[in-house]
C-alpha positions as CSV (number, residue, x, y, z in Angstrom):
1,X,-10.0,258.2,59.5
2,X,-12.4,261.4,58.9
3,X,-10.6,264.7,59.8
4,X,-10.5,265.6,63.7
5,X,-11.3,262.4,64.2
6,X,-7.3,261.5,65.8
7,X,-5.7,261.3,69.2
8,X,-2.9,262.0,70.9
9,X,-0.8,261.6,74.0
10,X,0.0,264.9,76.6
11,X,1.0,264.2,79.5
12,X,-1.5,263.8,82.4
13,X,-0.1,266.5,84.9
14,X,0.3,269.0,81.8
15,X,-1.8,271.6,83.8
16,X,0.2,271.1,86.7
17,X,3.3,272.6,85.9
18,X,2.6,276.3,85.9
19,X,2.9,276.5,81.9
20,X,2.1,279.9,80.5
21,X,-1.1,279.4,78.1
22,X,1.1,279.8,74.9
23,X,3.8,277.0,76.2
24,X,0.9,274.7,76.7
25,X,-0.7,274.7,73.5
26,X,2.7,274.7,71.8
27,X,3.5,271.5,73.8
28,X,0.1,270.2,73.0
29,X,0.7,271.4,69.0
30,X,4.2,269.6,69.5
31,X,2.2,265.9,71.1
32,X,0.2,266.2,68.1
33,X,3.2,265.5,65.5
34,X,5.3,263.2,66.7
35,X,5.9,260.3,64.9
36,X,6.8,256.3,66.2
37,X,10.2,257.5,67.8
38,X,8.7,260.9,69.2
39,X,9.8,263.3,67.0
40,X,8.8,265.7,65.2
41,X,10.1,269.1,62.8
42,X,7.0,271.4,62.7
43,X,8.6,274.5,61.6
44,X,7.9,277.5,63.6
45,X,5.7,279.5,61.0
46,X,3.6,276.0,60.8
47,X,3.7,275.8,65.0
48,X,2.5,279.7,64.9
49,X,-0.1,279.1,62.6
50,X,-1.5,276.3,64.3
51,X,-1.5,277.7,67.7
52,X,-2.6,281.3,66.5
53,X,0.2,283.1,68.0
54,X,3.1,284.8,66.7
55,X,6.4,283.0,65.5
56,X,8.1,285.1,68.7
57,X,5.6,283.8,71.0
58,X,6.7,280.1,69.6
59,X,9.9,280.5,70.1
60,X,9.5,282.5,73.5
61,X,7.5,279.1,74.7
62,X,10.0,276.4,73.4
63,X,12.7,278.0,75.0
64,X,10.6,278.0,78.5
65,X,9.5,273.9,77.1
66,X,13.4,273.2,76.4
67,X,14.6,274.8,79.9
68,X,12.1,273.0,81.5
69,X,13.2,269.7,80.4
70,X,9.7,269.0,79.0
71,X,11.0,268.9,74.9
72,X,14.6,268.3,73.7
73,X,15.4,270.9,70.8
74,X,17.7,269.4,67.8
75,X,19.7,271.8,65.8
């Protein structure tokens, strides 16, 4: 596999739910790590750096993601 050259799930009625732009690309960053059992432990400096926003906007947008039902946080 060449780089960019991947693919991953989102799902289909992503732009649906009234996401702010930030919570949408972190939930996009976030579909692009999971592993076989849908996890994944991006930290947030990694997730910030990926997405180009700060690590308060990160944690600003999985808060919103985690209320929303749409990503289960583990401690």
């Amino acid at each position: 596999m060449t780089s960019g050259d991947y693919y991953f799930k989102v799902r289909s009625d992503i732009f649906d739910l009234q996401l702010s732009e930030k919570e949408i690309i972190v939930y996009m960053y976030l579909c692009s790590c999971v592993n076989k059992e849908n996890e994944c432990y991006p930290s947030l400096k990694k997730i910030a750096a990926a997405c180009s926003i700060s690590q308060t906007s990160v944690k600003i947008a999985m808060k919103e993601l985690v209320e929303r039902k749409l990503i289960i946080k583990d401690i």
